[in-house]
C-alpha positions as CSV (number, residue, x, y, z in Angstrom):
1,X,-73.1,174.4,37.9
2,X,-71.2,172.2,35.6
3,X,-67.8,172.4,35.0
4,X,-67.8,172.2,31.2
5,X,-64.0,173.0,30.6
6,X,-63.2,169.3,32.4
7,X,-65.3,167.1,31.0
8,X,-65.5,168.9,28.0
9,X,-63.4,166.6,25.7
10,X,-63.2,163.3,28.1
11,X,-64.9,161.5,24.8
12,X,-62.6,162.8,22.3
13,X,-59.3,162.1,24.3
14,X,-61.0,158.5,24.7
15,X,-61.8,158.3,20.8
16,X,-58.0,159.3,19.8
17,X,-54.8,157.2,19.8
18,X,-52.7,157.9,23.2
19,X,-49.5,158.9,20.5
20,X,-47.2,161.8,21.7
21,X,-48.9,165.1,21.8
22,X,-46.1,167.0,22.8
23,X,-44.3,166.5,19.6
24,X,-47.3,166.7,17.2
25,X,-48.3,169.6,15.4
26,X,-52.1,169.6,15.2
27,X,-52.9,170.0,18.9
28,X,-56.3,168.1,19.0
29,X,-56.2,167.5,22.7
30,X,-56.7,171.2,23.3
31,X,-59.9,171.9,20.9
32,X,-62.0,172.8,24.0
33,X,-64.3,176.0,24.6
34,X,-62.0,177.9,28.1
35,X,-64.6,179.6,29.9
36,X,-67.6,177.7,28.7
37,X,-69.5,178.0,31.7
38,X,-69.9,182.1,30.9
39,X,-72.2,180.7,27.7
40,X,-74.8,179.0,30.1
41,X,-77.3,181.9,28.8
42,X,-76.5,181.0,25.3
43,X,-76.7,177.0,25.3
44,X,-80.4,177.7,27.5
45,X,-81.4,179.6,24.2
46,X,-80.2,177.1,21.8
47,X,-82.2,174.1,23.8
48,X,-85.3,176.2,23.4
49,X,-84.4,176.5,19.6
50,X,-83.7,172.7,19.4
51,X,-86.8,171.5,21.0
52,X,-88.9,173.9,18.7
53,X,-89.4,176.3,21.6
54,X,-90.8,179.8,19.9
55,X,-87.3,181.3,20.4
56,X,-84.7,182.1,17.8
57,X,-81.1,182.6,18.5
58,X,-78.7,185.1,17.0
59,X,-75.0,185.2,16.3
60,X,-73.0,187.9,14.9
61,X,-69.5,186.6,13.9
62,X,-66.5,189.9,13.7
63,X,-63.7,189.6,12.1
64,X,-61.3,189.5,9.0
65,X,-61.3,188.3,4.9
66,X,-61.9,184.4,6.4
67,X,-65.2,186.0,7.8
68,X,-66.0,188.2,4.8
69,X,-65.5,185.4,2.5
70,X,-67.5,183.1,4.7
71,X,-64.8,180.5,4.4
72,X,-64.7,180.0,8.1
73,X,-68.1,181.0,9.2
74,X,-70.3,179.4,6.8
75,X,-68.9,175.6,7.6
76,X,-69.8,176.9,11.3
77,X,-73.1,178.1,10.5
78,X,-74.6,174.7,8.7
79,X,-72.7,172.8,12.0
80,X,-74.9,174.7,14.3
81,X,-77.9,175.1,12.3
82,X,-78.0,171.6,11.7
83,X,-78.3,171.0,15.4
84,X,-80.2,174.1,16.2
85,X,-82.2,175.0,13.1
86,X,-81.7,177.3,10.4
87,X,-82.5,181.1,11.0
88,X,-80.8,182.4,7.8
89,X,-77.3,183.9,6.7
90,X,-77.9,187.1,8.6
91,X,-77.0,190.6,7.2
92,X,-75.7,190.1,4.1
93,X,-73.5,192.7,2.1
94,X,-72.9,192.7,-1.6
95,X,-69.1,192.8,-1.6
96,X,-69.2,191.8,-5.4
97,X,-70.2,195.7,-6.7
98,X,-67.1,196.8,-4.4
99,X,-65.1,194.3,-6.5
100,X,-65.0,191.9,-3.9
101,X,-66.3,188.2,-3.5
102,X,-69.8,186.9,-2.9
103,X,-71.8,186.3,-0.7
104,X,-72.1,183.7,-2.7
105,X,-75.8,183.2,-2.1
106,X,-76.3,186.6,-3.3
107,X,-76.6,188.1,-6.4
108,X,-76.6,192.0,-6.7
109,X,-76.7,194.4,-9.7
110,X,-76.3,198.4,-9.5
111,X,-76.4,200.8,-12.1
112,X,-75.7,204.8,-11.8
113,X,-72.6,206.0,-9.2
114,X,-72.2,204.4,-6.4
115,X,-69.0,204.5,-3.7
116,X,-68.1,201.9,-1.8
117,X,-66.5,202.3,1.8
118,X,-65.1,199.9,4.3
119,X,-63.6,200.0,8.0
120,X,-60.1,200.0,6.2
121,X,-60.6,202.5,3.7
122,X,-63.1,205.4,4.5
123,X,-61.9,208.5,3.2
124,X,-65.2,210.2,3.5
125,X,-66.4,208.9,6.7
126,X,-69.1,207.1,5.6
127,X,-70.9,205.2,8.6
128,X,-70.5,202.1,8.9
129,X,-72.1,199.3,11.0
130,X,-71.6,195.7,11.6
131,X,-71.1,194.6,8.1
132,X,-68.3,196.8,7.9
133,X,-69.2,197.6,4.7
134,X,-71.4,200.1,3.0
135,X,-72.1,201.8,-0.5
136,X,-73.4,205.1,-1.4
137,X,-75.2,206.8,-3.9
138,X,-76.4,210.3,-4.3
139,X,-77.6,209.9,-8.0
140,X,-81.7,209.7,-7.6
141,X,-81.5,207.5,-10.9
142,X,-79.3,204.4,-9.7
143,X,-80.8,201.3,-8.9
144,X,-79.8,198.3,-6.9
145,X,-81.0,194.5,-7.5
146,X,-80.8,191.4,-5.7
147,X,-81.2,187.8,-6.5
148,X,-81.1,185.8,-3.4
149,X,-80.9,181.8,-3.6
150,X,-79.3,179.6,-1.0
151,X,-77.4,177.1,-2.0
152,X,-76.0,174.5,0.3
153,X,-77.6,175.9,3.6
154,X,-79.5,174.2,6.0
155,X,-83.2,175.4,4.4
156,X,-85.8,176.7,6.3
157,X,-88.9,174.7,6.5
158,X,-90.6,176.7,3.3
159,X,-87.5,177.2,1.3
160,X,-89.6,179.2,-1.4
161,X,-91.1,182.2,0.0
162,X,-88.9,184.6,2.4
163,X,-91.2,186.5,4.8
164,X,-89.3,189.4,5.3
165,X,-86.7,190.9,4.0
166,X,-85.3,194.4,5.6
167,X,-82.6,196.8,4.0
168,X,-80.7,198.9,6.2
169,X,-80.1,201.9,5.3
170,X,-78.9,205.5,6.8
171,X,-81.3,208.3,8.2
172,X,-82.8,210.8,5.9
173,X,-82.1,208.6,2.3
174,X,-83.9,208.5,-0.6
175,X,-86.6,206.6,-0.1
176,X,-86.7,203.1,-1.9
177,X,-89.2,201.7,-4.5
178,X,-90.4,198.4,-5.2
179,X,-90.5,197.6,-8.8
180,X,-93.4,195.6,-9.2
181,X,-92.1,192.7,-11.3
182,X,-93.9,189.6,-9.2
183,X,-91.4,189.2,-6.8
184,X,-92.3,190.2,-3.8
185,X,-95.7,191.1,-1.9
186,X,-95.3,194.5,-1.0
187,X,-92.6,197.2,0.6
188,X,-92.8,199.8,3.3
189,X,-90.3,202.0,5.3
190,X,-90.2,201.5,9.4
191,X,-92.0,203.5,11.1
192,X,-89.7,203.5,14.1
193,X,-87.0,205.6,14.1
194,X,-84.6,205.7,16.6
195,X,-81.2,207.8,17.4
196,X,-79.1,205.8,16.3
197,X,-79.2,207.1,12.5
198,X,-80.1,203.3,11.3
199,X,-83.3,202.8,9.7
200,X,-84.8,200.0,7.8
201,X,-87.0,199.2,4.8
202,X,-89.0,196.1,4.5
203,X,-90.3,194.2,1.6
204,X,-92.9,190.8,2.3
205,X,-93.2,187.8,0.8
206,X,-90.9,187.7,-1.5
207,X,-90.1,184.5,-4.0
208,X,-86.7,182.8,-3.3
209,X,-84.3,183.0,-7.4
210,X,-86.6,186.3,-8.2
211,X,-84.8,189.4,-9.1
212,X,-85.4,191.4,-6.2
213,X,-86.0,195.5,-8.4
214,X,-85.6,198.5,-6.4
215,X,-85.2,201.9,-7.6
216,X,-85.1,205.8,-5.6
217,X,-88.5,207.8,-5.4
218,X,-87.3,210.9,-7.8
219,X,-89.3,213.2,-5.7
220,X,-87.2,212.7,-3.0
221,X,-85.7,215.9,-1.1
222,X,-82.6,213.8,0.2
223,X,-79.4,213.8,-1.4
224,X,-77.7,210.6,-0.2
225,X,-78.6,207.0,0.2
226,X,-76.1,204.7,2.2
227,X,-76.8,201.0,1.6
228,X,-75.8,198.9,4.8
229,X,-76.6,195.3,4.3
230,X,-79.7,192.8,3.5
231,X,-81.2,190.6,5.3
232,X,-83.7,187.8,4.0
233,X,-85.4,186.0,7.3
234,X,-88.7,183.8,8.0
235,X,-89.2,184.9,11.7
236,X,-92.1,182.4,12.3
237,X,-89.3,179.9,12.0
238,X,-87.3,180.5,15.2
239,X,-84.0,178.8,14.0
240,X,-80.4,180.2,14.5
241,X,-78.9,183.2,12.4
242,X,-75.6,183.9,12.1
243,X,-74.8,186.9,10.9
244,X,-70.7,187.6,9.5
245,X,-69.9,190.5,9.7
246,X,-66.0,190.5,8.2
247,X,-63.7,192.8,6.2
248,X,-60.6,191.8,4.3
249,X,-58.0,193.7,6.0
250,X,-59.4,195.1,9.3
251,X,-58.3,194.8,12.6
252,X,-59.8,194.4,15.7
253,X,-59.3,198.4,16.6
254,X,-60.7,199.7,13.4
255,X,-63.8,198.0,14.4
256,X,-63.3,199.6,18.4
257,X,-62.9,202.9,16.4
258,X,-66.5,202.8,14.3
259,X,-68.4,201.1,17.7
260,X,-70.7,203.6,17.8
261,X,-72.7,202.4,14.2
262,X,-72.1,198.8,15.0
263,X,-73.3,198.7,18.2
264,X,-76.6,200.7,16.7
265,X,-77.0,197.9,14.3
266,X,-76.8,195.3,16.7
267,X,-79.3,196.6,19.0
268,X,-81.4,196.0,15.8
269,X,-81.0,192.7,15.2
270,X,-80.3,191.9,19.5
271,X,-77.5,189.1,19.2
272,X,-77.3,186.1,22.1
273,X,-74.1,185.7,21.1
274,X,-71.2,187.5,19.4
275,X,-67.8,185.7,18.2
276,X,-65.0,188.1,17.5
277,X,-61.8,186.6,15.2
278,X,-59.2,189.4,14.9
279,X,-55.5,189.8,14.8
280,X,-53.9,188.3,11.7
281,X,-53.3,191.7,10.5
282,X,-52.4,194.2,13.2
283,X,-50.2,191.1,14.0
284,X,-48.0,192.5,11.2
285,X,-48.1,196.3,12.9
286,X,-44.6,197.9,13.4
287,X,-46.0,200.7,15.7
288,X,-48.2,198.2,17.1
289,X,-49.2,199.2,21.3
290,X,-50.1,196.2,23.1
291,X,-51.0,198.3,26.0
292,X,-53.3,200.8,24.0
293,X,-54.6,197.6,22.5
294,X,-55.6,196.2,25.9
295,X,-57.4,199.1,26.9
296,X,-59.7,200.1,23.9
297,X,-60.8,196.2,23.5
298,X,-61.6,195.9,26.8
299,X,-63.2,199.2,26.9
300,X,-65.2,198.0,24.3
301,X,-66.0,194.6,25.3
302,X,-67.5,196.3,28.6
303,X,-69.7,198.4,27.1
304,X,-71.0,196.2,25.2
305,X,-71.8,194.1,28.5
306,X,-73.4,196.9,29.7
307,X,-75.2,197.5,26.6
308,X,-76.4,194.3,26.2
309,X,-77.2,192.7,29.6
310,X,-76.5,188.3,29.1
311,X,-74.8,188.8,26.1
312,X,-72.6,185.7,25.7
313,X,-69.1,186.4,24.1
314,X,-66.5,184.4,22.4
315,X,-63.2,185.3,21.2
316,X,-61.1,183.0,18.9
317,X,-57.1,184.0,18.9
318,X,-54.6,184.7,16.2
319,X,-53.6,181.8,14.2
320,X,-49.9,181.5,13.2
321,X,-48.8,182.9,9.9
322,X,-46.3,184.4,8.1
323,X,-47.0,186.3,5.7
324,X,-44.3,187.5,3.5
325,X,-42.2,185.4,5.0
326,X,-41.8,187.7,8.5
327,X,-42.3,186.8,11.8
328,X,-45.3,188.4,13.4
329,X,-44.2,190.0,16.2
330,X,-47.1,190.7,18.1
331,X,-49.3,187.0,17.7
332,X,-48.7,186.1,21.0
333,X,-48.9,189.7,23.2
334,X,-52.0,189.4,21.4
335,X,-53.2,186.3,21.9
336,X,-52.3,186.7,25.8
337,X,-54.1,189.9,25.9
338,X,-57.0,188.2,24.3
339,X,-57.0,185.4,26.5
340,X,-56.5,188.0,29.5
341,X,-59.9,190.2,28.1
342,X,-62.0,187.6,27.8
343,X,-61.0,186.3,31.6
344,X,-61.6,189.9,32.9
345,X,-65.0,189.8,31.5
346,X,-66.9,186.9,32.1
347,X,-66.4,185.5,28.1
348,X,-65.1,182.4,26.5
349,X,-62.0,181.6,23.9
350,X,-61.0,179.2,22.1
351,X,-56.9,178.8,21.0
352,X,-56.9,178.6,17.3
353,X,-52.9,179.2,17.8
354,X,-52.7,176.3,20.0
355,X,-55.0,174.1,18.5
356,X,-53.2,174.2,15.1
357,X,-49.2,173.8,16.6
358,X,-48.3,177.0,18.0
359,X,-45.5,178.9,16.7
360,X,-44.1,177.7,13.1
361,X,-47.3,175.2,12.7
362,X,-48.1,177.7,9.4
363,X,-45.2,175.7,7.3
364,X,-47.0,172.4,8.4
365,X,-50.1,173.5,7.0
366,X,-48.7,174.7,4.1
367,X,-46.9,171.6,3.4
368,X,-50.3,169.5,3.7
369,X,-52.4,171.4,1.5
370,X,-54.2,173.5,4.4
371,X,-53.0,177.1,4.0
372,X,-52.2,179.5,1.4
373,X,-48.8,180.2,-0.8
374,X,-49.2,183.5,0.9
375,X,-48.9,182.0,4.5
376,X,-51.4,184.4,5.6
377,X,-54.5,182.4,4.8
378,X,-55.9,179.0,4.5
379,X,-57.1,177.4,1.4
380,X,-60.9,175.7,2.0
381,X,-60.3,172.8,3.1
382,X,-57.6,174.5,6.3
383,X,-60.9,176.6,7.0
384,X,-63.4,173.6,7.1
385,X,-61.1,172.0,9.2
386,X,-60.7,174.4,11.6
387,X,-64.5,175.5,11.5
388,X,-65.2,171.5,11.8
389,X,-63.2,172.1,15.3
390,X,-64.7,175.4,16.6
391,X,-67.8,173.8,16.1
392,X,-66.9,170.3,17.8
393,X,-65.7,172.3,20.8
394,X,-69.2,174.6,21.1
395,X,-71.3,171.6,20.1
396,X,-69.6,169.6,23.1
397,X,-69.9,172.6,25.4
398,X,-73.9,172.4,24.7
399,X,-74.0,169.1,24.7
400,X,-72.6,168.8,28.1
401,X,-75.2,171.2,29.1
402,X,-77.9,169.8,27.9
403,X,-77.3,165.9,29.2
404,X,-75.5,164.7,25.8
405,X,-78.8,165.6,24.0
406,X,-76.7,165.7,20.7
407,X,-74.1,163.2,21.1
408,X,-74.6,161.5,17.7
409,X,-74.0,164.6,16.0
410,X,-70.9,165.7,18.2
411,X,-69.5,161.7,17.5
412,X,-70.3,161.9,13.2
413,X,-68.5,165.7,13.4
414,X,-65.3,163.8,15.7
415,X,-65.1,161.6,13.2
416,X,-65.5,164.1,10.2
417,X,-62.3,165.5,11.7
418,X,-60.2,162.4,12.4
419,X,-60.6,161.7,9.0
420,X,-59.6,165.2,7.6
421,X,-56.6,164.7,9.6
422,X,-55.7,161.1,9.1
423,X,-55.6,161.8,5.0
424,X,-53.1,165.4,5.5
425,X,-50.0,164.0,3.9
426,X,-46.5,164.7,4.8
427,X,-45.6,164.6,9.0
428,X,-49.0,163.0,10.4
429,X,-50.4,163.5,12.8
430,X,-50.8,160.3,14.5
431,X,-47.3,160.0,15.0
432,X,-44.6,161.7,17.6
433,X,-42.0,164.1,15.2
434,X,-38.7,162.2,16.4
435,X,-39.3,158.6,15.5
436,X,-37.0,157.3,13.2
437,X,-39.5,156.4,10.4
438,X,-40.5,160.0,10.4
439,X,-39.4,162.5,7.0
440,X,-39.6,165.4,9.2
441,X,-38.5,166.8,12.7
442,X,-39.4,169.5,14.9
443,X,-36.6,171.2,16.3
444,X,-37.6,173.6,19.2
445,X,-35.8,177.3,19.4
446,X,-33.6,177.7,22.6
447,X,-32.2,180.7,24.2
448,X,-28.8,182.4,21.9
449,X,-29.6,179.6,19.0
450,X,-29.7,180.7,15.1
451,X,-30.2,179.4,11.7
452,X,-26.2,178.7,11.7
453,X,-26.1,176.8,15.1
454,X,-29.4,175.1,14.1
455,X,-28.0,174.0,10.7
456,X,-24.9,173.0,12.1
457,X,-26.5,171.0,14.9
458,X,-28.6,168.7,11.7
459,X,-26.0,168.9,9.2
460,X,-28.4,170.4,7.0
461,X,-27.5,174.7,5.2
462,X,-29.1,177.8,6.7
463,X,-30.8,177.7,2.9
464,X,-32.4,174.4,3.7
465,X,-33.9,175.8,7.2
466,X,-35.1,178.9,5.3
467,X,-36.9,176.7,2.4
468,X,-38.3,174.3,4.8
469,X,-40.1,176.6,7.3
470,X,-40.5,180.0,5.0
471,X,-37.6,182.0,6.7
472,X,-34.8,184.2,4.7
473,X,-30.9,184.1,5.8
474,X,-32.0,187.2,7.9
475,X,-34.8,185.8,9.9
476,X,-34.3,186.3,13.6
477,X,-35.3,183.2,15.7
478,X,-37.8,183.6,18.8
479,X,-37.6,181.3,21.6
480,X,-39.7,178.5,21.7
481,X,-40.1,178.8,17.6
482,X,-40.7,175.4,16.2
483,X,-38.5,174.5,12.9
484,X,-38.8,171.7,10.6
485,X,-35.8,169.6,10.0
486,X,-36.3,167.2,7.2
487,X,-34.4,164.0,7.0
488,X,-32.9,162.9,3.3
């Protein structure tokens, strides 16, 4: 067996400029997939899906708003389609009727009373699978339309007709009709049911841009219809689908605490591989239990193991941030207990933390344009960039595996990202943090030291600190914490 994790990124550390890591802030050298070696299943699949093999491959991708909003995920989805065919968008949901965004690909109309439920707010215990979404409707008159037309994917090889397109839906619903308005063949409910409470109704053939009509039989002795997602897919075409499956808001235990639904759904669609990006949010928790954390993911992550034998997994950590301005406490018990799960059981990870500068690395991407005012998110181009490196690091994984068979790609995507980074403004990074000709200089947090001694130690104000790296007068400093000191 191949060691993947040492060879890994030999090119790329070849490719770059030997300048000093230690005191940069984008940490390039560390974009690798740890554990790569427990995805040997996974990059098998995806070589039968490159060479045209009949054998699709399927993703589901967990986590928060940068997953609902597709910001991260869909720049990681046209990488690997590109290399491994397309296979669709996956499950959809219309997040636009709950007054969210998107998908932007999709366009969906409802009339009548609906309710819209979430893994974050779910007052009436809806169900609620891998979308982590759903709306419902008991009104027999409401109607629900869909317009779906991909922009900006990687197409599948008949971009005009979809073969199938299912709708999940809850046990015991109204049943749905087809409104016969030319734009699809023909619709039917599965005739399989299984435990699980999921069922599914298809529609054939139908034409890509067409307003998709569907109304509730009247006749119906059901009082209820829960909508849980769309999915448009040609399976003749054996490409990779990558289903997102995010929710602005939610933490990795509110999806551990609705399992039961999710894991339902994904024994319907029966993912190679599932990606899970959580943390931002519970990083903020005050009554936070790293402990109680530790045991309910790994619970989790084991039964899904057991649920689905060769399942590859993949966990991505907690990015810095600091939202409001506070110091998230529990990023890096998190992160560590992430890092631990994913050893314990046979999966991979890859250190978004690291990768982007560790502790205080937020104010560095806010100062170049890559994260939000709200130091909580990143604007597009911070997500394309880091999606660009996820998918450098599982593209050179594979391609390591399967004897460099997509080095040009792996090479054009390198150089994608040099570029990105070579044009950030501000401290680059191609240069160390101390030279003199530097604006900027990172000043590392040691043991008993505050804004006062810092401040005192540059000859700058505690104010300066606090508008230079986000802080407030009362911020408490953590050791190892990485401030900017600017240079007039």
């Amino acid at each position: 067996m191949k060691n993947y994790c040492v060879f890994l990124f030999i090119g790329l550390l070849i490719s770059l400029p030997t300048f000093g890591q230690k005191d940069t802030v984008i940490n390039i050298r560390y974009n690798e997939i740890q554990g790569a070696e427990n995805l040997k299943s996974s990059f098998q699949q995806l070589g039968f899906a490159k060479n045209k093999v009949d054998s699709g491959f399927v993703i589901a991708h967990f986590g928060d708003s940068h997953i609902e909003g597709d910001f991260l995920s869909g720049v990681i989805r046209k990488n690997l389609q590109s290399n491994f065919r397309a296979g669709g968008e996956g499950i959809l949901f219309p997040y636009s009727v709950c007054k969210g965004y998107g998908p932007k690909n999709l366009t969906t109309t409802i009339t009548g009373e609906w309710n819209c439920a979430n893994l974050v707010k779910n007052p009436n215990k809806y169900p609620i699978g891998i979308t982590g979404h759903t709306i419902v409707t008991n009104d027999k008159n409401a109607t629900i339309n869909f317009i779906y037309n991909p922009k900006n994917e990687v197409q599948y090889e008949d971009g005009k007709i979809i073969e199938k397109v299912t709708i999940w839906h809850s046990g015991n619903n109204f049943k749905l009709i087809l409104i016969n308005n030319g734009s699809a063949e023909a619709i039917y409910e599965e005739t399989l049911k299984n435990e699980s409470g999921f069922y599914c109704t298809i529609i054939t053939n139908y034409h890509v841009g067409t307003e998709l009509k569907l109304q509730f039989d009247g006749k119906s002795e059901d009082t209820i219809f829960n909508f849980h997602g769309i999915k448009f897919e040609n399976p003749s075409q054996h490409g990779l689908e990558y289903n997102r499956c995010g929710t602005v808001g939610a933490t990795f235990l509110q999806l551990v605490n609705d399992q039961d639904f999710t894991l339902a759904q994904l024994h319907q669609i029966n993912p190679d591989l599932l990606i899970f990006s959580y943390g931002s949010n519970e990083s903020y928790d005050t009554y936070f239990n790293i402990d109680d954390y530790y045991t309910k993911v790994s619970l989790f992550i084991n039964r899904i193991k057991t649920e689905f034998p060769g399942i590859n997994i993949i966990f991505t950590d907690t990015p810095d941030t600091r939202s409001r301005n506070r110091y998230p406490a529990n990023t890096i018990p998190i992160n560590e207990k992430l890092k631990l799960i994913a050893t314990e059981t046979g999966s991979a990870f890859w250190d978004l933390n690291k990768i982007m500068g560790g502790n205080n690395s937020m104010i560095y991407w806010l100062n170049n344009g890559l994260a939000g005012k709200d130091k909580l998110h990143f604007t597009k181009i911070g997500y394309e960039l880091q999606a660009n490196l996820f998918s450098l690091a599982f593209l050179n994984a594979f391609n390591e595996f399967d004897s460099k068979s997509i080095q040009p790609y792996c090479d054009s995507l390198q150089l994608k990202i040099n570029t990105q980074i070579s044009n950030l403004g501000g401290t680059s990074v191609s240069q160390t943090i101390n030279t003199s000709t530097n604006t900027e200089k990172i000043h590392v947090v040691k043991k008993n030291e505050s804004l006062s001694i810092i401040a005192k130690q540059y000859g700058v104000s505690v104010q300066n600190l606090c508008d230079w790296n986000g802080l407030t007068t009362k911020s408490v400093l953590h050791l190892g914490q990485k401030i900017i000191i600017k240079k007039s």
